[in-house]
Every structure is written in structure tokens, then in C-alpha cells.
C-alpha positions as CSV (number, residue, x, y, z in Angstrom):
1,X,166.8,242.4,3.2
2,X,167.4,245.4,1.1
3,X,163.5,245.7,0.5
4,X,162.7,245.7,3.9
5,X,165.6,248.2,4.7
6,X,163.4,249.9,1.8
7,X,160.0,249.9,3.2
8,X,161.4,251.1,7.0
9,X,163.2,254.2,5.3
10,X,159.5,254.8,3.4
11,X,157.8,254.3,6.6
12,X,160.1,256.5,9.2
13,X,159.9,259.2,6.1
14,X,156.5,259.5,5.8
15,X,156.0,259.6,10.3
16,X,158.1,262.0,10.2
17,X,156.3,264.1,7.6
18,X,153.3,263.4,9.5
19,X,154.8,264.9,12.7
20,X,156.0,267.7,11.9
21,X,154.5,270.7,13.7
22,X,151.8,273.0,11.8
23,X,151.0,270.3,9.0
24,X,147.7,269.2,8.8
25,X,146.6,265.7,7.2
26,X,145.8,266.2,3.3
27,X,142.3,265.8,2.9
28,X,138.7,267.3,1.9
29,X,137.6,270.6,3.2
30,X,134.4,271.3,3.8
31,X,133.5,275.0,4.2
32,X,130.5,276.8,4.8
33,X,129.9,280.2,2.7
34,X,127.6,282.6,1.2
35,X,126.8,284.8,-1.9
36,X,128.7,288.2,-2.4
37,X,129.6,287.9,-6.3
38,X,132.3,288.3,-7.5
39,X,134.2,287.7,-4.4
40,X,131.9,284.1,-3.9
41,X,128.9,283.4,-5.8
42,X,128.1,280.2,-7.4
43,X,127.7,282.1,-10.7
44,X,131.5,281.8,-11.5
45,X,133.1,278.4,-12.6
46,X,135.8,279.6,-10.0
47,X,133.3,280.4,-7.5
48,X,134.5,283.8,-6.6
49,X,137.7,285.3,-6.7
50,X,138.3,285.1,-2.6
51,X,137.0,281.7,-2.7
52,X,139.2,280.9,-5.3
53,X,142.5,282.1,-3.5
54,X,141.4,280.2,-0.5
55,X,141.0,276.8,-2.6
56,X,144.2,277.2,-4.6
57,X,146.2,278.3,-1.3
58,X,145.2,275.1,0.8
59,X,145.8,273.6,-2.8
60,X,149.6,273.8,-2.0
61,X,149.2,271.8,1.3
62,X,147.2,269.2,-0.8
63,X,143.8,270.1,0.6
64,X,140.2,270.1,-1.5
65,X,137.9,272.3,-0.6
66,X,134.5,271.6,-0.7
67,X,132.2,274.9,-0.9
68,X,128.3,274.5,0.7
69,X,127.0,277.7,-0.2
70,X,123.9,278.9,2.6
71,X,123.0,282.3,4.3
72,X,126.2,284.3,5.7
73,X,124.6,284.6,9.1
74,X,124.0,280.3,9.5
75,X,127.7,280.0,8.0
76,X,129.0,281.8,10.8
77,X,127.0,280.0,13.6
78,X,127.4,276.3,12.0
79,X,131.3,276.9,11.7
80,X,131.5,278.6,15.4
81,X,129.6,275.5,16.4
82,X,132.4,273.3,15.1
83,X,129.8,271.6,12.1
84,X,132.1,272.8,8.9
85,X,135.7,272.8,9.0
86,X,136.2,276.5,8.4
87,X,134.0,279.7,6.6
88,X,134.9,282.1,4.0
89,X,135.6,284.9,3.8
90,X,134.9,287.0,6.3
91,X,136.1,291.1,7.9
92,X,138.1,290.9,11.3
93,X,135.8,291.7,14.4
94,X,136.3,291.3,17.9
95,X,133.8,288.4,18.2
96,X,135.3,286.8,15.2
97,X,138.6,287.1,16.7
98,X,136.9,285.4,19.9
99,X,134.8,282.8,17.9
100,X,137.4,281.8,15.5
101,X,140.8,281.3,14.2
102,X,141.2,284.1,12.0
103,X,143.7,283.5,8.9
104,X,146.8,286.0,7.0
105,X,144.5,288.6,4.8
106,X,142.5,287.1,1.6
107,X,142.5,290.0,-0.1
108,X,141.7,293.6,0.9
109,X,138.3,295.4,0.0
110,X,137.6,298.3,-1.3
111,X,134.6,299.9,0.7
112,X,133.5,303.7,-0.4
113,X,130.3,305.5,-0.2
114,X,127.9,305.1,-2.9
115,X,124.9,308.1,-3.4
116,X,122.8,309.6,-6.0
117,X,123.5,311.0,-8.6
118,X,123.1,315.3,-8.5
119,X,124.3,315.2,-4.2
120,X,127.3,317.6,-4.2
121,X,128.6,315.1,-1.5
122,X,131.9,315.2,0.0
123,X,133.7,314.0,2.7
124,X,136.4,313.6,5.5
125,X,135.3,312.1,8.5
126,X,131.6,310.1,9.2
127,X,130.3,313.3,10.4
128,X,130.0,315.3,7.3
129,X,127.7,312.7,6.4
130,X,125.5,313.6,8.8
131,X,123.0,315.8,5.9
132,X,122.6,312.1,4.4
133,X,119.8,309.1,5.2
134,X,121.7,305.4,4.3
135,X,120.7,302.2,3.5
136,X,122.5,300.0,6.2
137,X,122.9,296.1,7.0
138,X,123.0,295.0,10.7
139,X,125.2,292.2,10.2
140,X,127.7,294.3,8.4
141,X,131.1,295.1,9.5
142,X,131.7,298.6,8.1
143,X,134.5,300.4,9.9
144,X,133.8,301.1,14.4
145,X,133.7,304.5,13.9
146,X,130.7,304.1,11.3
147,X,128.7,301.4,13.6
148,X,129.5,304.2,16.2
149,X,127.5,307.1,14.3
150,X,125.0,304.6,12.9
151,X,124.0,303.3,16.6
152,X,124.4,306.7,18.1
153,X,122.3,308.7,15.6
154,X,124.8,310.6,14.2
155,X,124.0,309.3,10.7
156,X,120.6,308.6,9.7
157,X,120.2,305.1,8.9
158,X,117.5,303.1,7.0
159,X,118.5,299.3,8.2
160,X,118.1,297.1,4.8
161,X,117.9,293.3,4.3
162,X,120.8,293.2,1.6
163,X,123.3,294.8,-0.7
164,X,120.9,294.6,-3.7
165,X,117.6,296.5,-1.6
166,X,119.9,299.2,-0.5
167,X,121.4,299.6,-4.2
168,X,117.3,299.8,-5.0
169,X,116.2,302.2,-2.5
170,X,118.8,304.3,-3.6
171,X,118.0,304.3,-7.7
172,X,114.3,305.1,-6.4
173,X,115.8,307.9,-4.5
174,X,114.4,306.5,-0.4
175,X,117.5,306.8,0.5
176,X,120.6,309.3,-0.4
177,X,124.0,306.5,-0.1
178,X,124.7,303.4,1.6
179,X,128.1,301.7,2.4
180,X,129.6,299.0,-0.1
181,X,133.0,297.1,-1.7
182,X,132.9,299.0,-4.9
183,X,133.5,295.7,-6.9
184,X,130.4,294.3,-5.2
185,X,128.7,297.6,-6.5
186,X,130.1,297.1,-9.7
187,X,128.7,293.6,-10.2
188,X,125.3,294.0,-8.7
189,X,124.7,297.8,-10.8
190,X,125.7,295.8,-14.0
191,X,123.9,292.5,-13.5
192,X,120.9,293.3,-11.4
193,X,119.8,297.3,-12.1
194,X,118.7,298.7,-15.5
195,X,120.8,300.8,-17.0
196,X,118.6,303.8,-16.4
197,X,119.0,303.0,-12.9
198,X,122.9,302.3,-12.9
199,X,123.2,306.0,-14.3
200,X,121.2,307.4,-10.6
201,X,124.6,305.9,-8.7
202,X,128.0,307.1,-8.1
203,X,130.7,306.7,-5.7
204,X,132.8,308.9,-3.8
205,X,136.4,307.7,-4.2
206,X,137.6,308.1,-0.6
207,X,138.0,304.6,0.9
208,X,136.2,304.6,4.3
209,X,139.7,302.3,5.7
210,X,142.2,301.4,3.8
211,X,142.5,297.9,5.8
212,X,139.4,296.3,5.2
213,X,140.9,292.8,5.4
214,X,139.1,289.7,5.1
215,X,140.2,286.3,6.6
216,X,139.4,282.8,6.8
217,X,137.5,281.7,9.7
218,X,138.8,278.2,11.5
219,X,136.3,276.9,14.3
220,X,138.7,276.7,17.6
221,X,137.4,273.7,19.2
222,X,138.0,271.3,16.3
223,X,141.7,269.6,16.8
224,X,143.1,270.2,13.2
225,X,142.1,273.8,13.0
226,X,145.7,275.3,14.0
227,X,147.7,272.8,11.7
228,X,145.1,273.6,9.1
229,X,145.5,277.6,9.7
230,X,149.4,277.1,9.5
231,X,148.7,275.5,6.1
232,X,146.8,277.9,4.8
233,X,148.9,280.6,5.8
234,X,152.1,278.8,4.0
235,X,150.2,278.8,1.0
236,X,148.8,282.2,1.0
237,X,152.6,283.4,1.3
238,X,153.8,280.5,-1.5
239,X,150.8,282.2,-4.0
240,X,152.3,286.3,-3.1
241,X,155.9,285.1,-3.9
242,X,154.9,283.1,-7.2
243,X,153.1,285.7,-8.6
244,X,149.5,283.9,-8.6
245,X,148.0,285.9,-6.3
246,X,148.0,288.9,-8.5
247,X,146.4,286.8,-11.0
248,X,143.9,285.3,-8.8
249,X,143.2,289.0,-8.3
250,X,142.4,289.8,-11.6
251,X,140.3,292.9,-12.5
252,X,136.3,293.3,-12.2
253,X,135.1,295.1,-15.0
254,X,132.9,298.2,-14.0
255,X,130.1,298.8,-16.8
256,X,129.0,301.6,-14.0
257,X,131.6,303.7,-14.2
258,X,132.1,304.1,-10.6
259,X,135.1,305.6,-9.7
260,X,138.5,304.0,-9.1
261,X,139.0,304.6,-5.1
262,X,142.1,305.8,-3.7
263,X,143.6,305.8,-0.2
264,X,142.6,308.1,2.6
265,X,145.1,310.5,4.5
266,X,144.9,310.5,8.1
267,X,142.8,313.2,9.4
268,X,143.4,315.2,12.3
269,X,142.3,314.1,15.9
270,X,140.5,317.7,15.8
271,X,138.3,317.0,12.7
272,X,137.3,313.1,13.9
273,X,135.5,314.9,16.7
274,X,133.5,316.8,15.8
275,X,131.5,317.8,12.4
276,X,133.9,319.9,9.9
277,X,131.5,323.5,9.3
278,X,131.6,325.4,6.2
């Protein structure tokens, strides 16, 4: 009698654990990704650091993730179509927003202009770079006030397959800057340029927004994808007040010397319209 009184109080325990709101089933994750060392790349035993804090926050809820690592652009269709269980990581957008649950922030990024090496450039607003050609990626995010003087002619733009073709054309001097995360920079300048062409970059330390967030993407027609946002978010907050996600963080060595941003003032209303004059 009192082993069956046992295994009913085992059983009610456990339904009610499995009912209660915003808790998704333990189990494997499998999400779709892409290469963007060091924040995901299969180069790193931890697989990036953003990937990282994504596994170790679902961690909490007692979730494995499973990374498949394919073009950014098919990770985003495949998980919209419902074929992965979630993509990271990714900037917020309006379509994302749309498409996808989006989760609390992964981490922010640091996005400044890079250029060559002997331009006296300086900047405020998008418009004083209007002197400047830049390497640019379609799929990019960037900031809307950048897509808007990119689309609109403003500021000249040389469209470019990928981070490491624009950080090319602008060593051989095609084009004058380009838009990137300045840890990005850091690791493709180090790994992938020679030194004598590391030394042709620099980086203005104005951040271009200082709330580039980045988010993980949960399809919105599979059934477990709120529970599964709810435990992710948990964990995320359980990592902050532990102290782990500082250590997740960690710091990216810079071999490049490009220089530590810092976060932009607001400008005036006045200046945003129009091109500042000497």
C-alpha cells in the first residue's frame, strides 16, 4: 500500500511538472546556423561564443542543442518553414519579427566603420560618409537609417558576397570602408589577411547603434516554440544573475589593433537631416 501511495505521489508530481505553463519537454534541439567566427564557427570546440550562450542557457531547462551549420540565408528559410526547431543567432528586423519568435538579447554587437588606412574620416551621422564608396552585403541588417542611404544613393555602395571580400577590396584599396562587428573584424584581419594587409585597416570608434541585439529565432507554426522561447528566456536571465554570462562573454583578442568602440551620443534632429558642411 505504501508503494503504491509512493508511485501516485511520483506520478501526480511529475504531470504536474509537465503542465505547467511555459515549460517545454526536455529534449534535443536541433538548430540551423551559419559561419560568423567567433560568434559561431565550427572552428571553436565551443562553437562560437553566441552559440555557446544559447546551448548553455537551454542547458538550464535540460535541452541539447544540436548545431547543423549551412548558409545564413537557407538557415533562415528552413527554420521559417518550420524544418529546424529554431536558428541562431540573428539581428531583430521587421520580417524577423513577422517570421519568427524572436528571443531576450544574446548578446549585443559592436558594429563601427572600418576604412583605409591614411582617410582623415570622421563622422556623426550616415551622411558625412557620403565622400566614401563601401563594400556592402544585401542580406545584412546594418542599422534603417544606413539601408536608407545605401538604397537611396546617398552612400556609394559596392554590394559584396561576404565579410571577408569586402575586408579584401578594402586592403587592395577598391573600396574606401565597409560596415562590420569589430570582433568579426578582428578575427577575420588576424586569421585570413596578411599582416601587410591588416596594417591598410582601421576602425572608427563610433558605434553605428548602440543596440545591435541579436536574438534567437523560434519558427511560429511549430507547437513547442513558445514553451521553448519561455525556456530559453529563463535561462538567459538564470546565466546574467549567476555571473556566467560575463564569462561566456569572454574577450576576443585583437592582433589588429582596431580600436576599442565606444557609445554614440544622440545627435540632433537638425544634423540627421541633412549632410553636416565644413
Amino acid at each position: 500500500m505504501r508503494r503504491r501511495c509512493l508511485a501516485r505521489l511520483v506520478f501526480i508530481s511529475l504531470s504536474c511538472l509537465i503542465a505547467l505553463p511555459g515549460l517545454a519537454q526536455a529534449r534535443s534541439l536541433r538548430i540551423a546556423t551559419g559561419e560568423l567566427p567567433p560568434y559561431a564557427t565550427q572552428s571553436r570546440a565551443d562553437q562560437g561564443i553566441a552559440l555557446n550562450i544559447v546551448r548553455q542557457a537551454l542547458k538550464t531547462a535540460g535541452h541539447e542543442v544540436i548545431y547543423s551549420f549551412m548558409p545564413w540565408g537557407r538557415a533562415q528559410e528552413e527554420t521559417k518553414a518550420g524544418l529546424w526547431d529554431g536558428s541562431a543567432y540573428w539581428g531583430r528586423r521587421p520580417d524577423r519579427e513577422r517570421d519568427f519568435l524572436l528571443s531576450d538579447n544574446v548578446l549585443t554587437e559592436q558594429w563601427v566603420v572600418l576604412y583605409r588606412a591614411g582617410l582623415k574620416l570622421d563622422w556623426q551621422v550616415p551622411t558625412d560618409l557620403a565622400p566614401y564608396t563601401f563594400a556592402a552585403i544585401r542580406t545584412y541588417t546594418y542599422t534603417p537609417e544606413f539601408i536608407a542611404r545605401f538604397n537611396d544613393g546617398t552612400l556609394k555602395v559596392d554590394w559584396t558576397p561576404d565579410d571577408l571580400a569586402g575586408l579584401r577590396k578594402l586592403a587592395a584599396g577598391r573600396v574606401d570602408a565597409m560596415l562590420l562587428e569589430r570582433n568579426v573584424a578582428c578575427h577575420l584581419i588576424d586569421t585570413q589577411l596578411t599582416p601587410a594587409e591588416g596594417k591598410t585597416i582601421r576602425a572608427h570608434p563610433r558605434l553605428i547603434t548602440n543596440q545591435f541585439t541579436t536574438h534567437l529565432m523560434l519558427p511560429r507554426q511549430l507547437p513547442g516554440s513558445v514553451a521553448l522561447l519561455a525556456d530559453f528566456n529563463r535561462g538567459l536571465a538564470a546565466l546574467h544573475a549567476s555571473g556566467d554570462y560575463q564569462r561566456l562573454l569572454g574577450d576576443v583578442p585583437c592582433q589588429a589593433g582596431l580600436a576599442q568602440p565606444v557609445m554614440i551620443t544622440p545627435v540632433p534632429a537638425a544634423l540627421r537631416q541633412a549632410p553636416r558642411r565644413g
